[in-house]
PyMOL Python script that loads the backbone (N, CA, C, O; Angstrom):
from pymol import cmd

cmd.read_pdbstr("""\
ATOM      1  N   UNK A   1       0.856  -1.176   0.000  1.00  0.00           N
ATOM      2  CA  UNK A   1       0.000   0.000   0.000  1.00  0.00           C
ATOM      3  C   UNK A   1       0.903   1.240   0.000  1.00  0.00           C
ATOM      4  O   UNK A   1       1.822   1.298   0.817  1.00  0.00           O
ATOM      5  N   UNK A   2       0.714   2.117  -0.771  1.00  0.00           N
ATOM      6  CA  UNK A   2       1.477   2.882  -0.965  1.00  0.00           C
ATOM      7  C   UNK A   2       1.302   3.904  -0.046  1.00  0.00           C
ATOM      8  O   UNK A   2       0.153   3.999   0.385  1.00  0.00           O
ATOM      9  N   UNK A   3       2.303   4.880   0.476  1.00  0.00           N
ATOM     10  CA  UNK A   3       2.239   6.135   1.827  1.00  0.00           C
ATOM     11  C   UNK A   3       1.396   6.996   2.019  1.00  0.00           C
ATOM     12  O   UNK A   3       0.811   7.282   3.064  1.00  0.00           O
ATOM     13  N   UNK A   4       1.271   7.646   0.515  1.00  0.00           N
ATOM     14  CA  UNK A   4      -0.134   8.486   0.550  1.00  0.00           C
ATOM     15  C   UNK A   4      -1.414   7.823   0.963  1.00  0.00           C
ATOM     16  O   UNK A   4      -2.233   8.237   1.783  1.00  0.00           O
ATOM     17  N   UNK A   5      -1.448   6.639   0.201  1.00  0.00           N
ATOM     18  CA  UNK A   5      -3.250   5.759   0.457  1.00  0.00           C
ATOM     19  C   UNK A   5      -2.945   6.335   2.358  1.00  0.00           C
ATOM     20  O   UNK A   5      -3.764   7.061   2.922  1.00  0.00           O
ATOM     21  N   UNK A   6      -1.755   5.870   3.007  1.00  0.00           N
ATOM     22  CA  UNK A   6      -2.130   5.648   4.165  1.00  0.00           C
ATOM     23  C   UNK A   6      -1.798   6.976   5.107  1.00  0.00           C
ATOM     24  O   UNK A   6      -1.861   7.121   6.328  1.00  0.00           O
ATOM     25  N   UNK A   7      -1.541   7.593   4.382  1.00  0.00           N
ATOM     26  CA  UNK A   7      -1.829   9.160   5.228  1.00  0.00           C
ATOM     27  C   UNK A   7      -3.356   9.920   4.750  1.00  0.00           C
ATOM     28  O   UNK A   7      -4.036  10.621   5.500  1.00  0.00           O
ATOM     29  N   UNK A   8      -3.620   9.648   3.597  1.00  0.00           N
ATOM     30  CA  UNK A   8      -4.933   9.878   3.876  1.00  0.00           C
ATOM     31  C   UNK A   8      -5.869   9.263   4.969  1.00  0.00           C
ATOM     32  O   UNK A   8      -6.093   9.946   5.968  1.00  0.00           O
ATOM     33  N   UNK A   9      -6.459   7.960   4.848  1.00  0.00           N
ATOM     34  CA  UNK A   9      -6.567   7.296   5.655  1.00  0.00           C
ATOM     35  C   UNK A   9      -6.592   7.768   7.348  1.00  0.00           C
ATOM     36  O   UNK A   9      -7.557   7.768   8.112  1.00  0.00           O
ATOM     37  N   UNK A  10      -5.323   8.119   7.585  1.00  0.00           N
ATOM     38  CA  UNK A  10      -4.958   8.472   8.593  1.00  0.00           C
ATOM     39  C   UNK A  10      -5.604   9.891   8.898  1.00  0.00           C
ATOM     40  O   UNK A  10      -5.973  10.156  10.042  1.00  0.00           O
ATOM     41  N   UNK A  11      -5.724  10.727   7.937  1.00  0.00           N
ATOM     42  CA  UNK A  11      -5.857  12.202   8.061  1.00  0.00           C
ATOM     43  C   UNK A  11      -7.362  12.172   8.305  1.00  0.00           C
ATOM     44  O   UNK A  11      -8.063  12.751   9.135  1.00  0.00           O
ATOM     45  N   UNK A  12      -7.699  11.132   7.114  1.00  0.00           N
ATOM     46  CA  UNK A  12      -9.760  10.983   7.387  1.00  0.00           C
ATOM     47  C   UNK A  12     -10.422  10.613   8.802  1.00  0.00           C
ATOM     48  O   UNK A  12     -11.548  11.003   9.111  1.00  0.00           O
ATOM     49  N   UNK A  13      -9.550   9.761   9.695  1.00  0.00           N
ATOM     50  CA  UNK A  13      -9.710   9.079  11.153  1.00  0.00           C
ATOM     51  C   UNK A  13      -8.870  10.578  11.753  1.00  0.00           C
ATOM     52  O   UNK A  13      -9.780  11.145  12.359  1.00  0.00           O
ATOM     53  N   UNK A  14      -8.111  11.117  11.827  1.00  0.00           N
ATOM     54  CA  UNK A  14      -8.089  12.609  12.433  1.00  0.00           C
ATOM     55  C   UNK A  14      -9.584  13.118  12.333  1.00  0.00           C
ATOM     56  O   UNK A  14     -10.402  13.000  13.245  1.00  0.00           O
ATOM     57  N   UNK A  15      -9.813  13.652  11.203  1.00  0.00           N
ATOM     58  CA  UNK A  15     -10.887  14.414  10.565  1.00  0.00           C
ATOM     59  C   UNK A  15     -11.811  13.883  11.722  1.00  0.00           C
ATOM     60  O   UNK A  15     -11.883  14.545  12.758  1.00  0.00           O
ATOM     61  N   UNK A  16     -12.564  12.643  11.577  1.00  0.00           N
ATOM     62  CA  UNK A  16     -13.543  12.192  12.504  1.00  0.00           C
ATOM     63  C   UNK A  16     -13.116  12.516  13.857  1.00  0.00           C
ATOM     64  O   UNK A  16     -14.026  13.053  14.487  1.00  0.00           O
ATOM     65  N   UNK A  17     -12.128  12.382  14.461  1.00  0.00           N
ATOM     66  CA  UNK A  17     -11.359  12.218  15.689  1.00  0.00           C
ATOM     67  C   UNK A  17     -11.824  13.202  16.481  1.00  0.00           C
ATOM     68  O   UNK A  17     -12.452  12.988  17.518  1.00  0.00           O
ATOM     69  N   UNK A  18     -11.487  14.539  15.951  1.00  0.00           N
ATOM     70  CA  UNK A  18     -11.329  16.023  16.344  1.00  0.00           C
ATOM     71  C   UNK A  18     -12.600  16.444  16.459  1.00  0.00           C
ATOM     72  O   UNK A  18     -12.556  17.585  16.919  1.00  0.00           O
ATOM     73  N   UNK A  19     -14.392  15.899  16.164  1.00  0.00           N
ATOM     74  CA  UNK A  19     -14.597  16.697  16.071  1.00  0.00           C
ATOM     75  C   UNK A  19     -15.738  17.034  17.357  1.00  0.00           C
ATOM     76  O   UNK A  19     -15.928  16.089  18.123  1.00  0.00           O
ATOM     77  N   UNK A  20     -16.580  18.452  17.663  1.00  0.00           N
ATOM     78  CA  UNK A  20     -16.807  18.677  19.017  1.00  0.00           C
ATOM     79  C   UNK A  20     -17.723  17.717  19.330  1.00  0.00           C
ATOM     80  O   UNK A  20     -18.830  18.187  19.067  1.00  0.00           O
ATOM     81  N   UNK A  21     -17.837  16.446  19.822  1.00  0.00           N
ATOM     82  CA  UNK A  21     -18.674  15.752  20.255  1.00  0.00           C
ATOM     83  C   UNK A  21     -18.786  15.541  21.760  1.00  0.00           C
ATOM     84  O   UNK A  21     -19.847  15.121  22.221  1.00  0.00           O
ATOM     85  N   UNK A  22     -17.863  15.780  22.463  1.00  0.00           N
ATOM     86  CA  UNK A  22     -17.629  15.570  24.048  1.00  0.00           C
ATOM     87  C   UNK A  22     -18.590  16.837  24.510  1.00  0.00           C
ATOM     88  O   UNK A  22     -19.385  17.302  23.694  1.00  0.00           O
ATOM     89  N   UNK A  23     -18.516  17.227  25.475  1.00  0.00           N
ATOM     90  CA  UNK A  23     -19.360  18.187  26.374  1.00  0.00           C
ATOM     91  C   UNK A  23     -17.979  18.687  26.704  1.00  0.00           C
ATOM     92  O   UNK A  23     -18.198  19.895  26.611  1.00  0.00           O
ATOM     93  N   UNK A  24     -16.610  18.581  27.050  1.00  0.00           N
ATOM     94  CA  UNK A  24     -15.629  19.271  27.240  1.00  0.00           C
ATOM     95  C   UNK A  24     -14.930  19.940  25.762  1.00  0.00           C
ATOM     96  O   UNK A  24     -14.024  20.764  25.885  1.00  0.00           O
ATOM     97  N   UNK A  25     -15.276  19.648  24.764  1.00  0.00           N
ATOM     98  CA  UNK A  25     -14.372  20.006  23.303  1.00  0.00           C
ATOM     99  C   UNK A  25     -15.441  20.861  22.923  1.00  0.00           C
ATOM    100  O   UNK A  25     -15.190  21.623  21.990  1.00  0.00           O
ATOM    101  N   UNK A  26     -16.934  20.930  23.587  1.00  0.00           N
ATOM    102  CA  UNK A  26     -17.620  21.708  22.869  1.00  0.00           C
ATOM    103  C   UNK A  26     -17.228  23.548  22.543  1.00  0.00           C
ATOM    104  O   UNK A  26     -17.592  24.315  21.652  1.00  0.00           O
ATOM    105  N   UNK A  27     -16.536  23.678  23.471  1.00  0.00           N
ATOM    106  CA  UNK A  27     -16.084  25.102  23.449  1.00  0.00           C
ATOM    107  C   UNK A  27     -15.257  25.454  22.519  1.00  0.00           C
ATOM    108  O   UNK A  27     -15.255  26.621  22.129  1.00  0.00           O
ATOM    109  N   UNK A  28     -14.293  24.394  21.921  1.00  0.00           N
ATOM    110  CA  UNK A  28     -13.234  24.191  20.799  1.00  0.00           C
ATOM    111  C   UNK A  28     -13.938  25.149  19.433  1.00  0.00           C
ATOM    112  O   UNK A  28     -13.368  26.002  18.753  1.00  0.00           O
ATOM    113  N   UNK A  29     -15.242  24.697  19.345  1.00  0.00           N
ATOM    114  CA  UNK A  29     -15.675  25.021  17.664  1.00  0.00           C
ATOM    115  C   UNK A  29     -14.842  23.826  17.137  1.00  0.00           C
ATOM    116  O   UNK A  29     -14.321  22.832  17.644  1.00  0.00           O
ATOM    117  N   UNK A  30     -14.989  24.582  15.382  1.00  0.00           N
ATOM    118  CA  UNK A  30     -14.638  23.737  14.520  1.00  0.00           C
ATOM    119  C   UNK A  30     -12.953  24.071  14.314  1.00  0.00           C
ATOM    120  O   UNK A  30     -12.448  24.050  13.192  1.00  0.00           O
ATOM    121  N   UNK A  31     -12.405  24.286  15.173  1.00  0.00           N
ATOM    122  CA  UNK A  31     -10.761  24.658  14.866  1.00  0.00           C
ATOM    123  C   UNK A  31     -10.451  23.612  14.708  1.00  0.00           C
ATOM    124  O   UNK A  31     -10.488  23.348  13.507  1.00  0.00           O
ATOM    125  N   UNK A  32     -10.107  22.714  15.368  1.00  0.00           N
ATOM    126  CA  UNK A  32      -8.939  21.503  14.926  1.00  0.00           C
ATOM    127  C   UNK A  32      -9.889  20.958  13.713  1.00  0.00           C
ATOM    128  O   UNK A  32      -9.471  21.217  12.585  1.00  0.00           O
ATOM    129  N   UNK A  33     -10.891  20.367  13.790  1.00  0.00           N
ATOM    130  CA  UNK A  33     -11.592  19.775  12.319  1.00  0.00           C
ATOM    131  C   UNK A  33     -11.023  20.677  11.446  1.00  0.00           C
ATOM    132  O   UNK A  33     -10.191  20.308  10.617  1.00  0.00           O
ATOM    133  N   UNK A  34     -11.294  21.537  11.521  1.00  0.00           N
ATOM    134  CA  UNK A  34     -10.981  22.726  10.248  1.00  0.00           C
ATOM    135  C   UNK A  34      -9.301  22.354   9.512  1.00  0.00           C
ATOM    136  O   UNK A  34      -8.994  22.295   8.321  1.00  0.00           O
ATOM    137  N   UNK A  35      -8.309  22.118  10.935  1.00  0.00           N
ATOM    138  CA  UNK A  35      -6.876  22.210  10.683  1.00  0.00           C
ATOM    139  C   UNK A  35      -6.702  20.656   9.421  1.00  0.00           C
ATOM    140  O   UNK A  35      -6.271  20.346   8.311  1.00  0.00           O
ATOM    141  N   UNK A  36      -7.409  20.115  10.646  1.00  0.00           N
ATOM    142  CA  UNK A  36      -7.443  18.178   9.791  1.00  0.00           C
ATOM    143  C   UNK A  36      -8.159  18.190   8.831  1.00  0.00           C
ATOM    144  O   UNK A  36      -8.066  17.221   8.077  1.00  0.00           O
ATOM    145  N   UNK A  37      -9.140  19.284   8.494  1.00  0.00           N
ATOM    146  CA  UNK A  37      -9.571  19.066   6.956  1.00  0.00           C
ATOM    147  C   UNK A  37      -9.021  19.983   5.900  1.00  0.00           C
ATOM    148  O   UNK A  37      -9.460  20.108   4.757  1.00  0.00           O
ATOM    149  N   UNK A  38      -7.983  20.618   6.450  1.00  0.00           N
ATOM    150  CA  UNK A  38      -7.159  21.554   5.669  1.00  0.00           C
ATOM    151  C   UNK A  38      -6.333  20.646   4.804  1.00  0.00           C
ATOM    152  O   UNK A  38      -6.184  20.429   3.602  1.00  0.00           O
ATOM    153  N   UNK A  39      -5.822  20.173   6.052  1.00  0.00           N
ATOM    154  CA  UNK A  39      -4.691  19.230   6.090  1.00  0.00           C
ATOM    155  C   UNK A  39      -5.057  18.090   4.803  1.00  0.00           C
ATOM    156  O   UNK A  39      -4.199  17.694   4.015  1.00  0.00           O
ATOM    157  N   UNK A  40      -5.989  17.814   4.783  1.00  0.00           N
ATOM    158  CA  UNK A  40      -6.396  16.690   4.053  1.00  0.00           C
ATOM    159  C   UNK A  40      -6.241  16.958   3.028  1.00  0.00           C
ATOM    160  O   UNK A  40      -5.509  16.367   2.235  1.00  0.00           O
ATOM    161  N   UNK A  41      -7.246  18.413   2.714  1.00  0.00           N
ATOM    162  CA  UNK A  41      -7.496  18.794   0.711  1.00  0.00           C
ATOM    163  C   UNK A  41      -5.849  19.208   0.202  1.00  0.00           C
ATOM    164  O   UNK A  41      -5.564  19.514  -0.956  1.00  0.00           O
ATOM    165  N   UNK A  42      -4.820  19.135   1.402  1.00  0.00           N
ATOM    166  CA  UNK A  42      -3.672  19.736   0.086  1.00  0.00           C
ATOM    167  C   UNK A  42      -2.918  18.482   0.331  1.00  0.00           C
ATOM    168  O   UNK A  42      -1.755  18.510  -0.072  1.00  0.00           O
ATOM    169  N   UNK A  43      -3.203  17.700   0.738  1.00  0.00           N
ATOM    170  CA  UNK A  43      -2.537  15.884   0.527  1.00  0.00           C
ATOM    171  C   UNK A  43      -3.222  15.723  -0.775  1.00  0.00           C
ATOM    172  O   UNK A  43      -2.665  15.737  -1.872  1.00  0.00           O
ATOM    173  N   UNK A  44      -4.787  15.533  -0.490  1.00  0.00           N
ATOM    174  CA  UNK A  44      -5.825  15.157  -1.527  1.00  0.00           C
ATOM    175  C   UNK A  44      -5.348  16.072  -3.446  1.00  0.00           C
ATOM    176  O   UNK A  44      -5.691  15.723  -4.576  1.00  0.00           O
ATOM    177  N   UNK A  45      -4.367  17.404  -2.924  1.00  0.00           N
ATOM    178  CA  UNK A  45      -4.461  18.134  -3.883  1.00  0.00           C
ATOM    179  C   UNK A  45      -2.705  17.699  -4.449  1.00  0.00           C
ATOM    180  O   UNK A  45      -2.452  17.371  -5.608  1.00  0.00           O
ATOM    181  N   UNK A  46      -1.946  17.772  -3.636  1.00  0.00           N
ATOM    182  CA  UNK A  46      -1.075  16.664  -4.118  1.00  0.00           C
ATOM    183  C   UNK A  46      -0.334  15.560  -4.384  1.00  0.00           C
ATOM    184  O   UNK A  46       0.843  15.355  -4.680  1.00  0.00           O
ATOM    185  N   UNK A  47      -1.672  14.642  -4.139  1.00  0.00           N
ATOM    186  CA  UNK A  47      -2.096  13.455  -4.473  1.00  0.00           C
ATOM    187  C   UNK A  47      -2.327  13.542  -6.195  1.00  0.00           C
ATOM    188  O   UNK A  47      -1.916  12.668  -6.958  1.00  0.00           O
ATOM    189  N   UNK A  48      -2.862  14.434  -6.512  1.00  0.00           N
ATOM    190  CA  UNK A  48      -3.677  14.222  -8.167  1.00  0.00           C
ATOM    191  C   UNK A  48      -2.785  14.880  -8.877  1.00  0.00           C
ATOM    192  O   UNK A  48      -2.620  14.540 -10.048  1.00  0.00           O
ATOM    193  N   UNK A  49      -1.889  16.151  -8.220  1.00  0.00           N
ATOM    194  CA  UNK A  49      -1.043  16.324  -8.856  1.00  0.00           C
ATOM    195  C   UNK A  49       0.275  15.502  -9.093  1.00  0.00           C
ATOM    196  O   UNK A  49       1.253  15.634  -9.829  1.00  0.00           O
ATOM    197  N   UNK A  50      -0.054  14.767  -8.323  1.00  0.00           N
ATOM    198  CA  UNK A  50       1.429  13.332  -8.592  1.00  0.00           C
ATOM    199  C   UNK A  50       2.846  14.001  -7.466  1.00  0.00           C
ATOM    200  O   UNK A  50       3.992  13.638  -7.730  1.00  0.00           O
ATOM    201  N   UNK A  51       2.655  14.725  -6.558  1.00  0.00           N
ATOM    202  CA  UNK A  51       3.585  15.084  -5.805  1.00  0.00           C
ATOM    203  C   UNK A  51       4.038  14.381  -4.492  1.00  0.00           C
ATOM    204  O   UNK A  51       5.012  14.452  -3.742  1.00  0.00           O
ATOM    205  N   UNK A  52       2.740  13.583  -4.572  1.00  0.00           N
ATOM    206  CA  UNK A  52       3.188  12.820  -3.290  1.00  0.00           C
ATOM    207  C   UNK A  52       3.412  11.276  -4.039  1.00  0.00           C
ATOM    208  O   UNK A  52       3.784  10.313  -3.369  1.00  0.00           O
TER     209      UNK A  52
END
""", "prot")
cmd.dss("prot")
cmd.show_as("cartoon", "prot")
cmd.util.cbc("prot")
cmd.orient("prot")
């Protein structure tokens, strides 16, 4: 399996990970989701561009 398949992967289980579901993270907002779905579209973006 190649590194990218598995940093995506990894980045998508962040994505879910982070987001405010506790009664203590509720104060968070969407900051860290936001960071881990940042994070994702410029893997995702050079992924298609063949950079990774």
């Amino acid at each position: 399996m190649p590194l990218s398949t598995i940093l995506v992967v990894l980045l998508i289980l962040m994505l879910v990970g982070v987001g405010p579901y506790w009664g203590y993270s509720t104060a968070w907002g969407y900051g860290p989701s936001g960071l881990v779905g940042l994070l994702l579209l410029v893997v995702l973006i050079l992924m298609l561009l063949g950079r990774i």
